[in-house]
C-alpha positions as CSV (number, residue, x, y, z in Angstrom):
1,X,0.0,0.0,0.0
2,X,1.7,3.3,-0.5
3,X,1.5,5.9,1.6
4,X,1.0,9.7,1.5
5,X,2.6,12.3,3.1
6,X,0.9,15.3,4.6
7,X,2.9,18.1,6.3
8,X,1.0,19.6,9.5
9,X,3.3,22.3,11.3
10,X,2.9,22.2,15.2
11,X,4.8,21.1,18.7
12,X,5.6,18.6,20.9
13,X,3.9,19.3,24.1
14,X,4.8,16.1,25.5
15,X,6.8,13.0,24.9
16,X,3.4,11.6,23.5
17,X,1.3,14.3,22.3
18,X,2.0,16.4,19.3
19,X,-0.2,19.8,18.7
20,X,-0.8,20.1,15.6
21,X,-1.4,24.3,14.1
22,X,-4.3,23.0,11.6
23,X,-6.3,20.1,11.3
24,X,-5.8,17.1,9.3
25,X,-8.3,16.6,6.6
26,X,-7.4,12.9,6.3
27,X,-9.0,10.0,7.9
28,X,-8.5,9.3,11.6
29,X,-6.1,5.9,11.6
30,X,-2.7,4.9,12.1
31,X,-0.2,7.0,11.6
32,X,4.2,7.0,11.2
33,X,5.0,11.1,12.7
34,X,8.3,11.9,11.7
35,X,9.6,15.2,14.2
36,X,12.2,17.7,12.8
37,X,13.3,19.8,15.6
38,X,15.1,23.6,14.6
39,X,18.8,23.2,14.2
40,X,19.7,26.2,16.6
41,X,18.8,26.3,20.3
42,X,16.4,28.7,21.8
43,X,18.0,31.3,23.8
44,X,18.3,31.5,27.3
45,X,15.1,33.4,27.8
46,X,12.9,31.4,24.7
47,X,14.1,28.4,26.4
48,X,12.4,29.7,29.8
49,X,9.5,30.5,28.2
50,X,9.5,27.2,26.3
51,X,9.9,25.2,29.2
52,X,7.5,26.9,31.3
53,X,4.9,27.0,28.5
54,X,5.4,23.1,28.6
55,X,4.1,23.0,32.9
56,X,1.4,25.3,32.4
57,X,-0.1,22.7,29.0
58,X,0.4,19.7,32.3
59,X,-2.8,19.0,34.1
60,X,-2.9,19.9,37.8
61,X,-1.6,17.2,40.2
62,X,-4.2,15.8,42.6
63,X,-1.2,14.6,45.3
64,X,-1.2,16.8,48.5
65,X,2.1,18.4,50.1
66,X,1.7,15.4,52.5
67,X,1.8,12.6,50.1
68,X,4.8,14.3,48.0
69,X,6.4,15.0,51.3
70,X,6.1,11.3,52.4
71,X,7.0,10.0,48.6
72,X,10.3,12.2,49.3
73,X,11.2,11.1,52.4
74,X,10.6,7.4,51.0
75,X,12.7,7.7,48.9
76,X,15.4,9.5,50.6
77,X,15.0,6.5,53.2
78,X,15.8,3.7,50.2
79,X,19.4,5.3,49.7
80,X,22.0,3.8,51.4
């Protein structure tokens, strides 16, 4: 079967989830996604940004202070 090639601009906003900047107008189905990142690194202050875009797109956590508190201290309990 061949295959055809569409080229959708957009972002990774996760190490799953691609957002695309216009729809598809193909068939929902399997896919193969093939991710070109830009060559040059953001700057210091676009890399900020970036990042911090990326935490806002996350849904809230439903873990209180006292179960990441305990999860911590767990954990620092494991080391040797």
């Amino acid at each position: 079967m061949a295959a055809a090639t569409h080229v959708v601009k957009g972002r990774l906003v996760g190490p799953t989830t691609v957002e695309l900047y216009e729809p598809l107008t193909i068939l929902a189905g399997t896919s193969e996604v093939d991710v070109v990142v830009p060559v040059a690194p953001l700057a210091g202050s676009q890399a900020l940004a970036a990042l911090i875009n990326h935490f806002k797109s996350l849904p809230p956590g439903t873990r209180t202070k006292e179960e990441i508190d305990r999860q911590i201290q767990e954990e620092r309990d494991s080391w040797e």
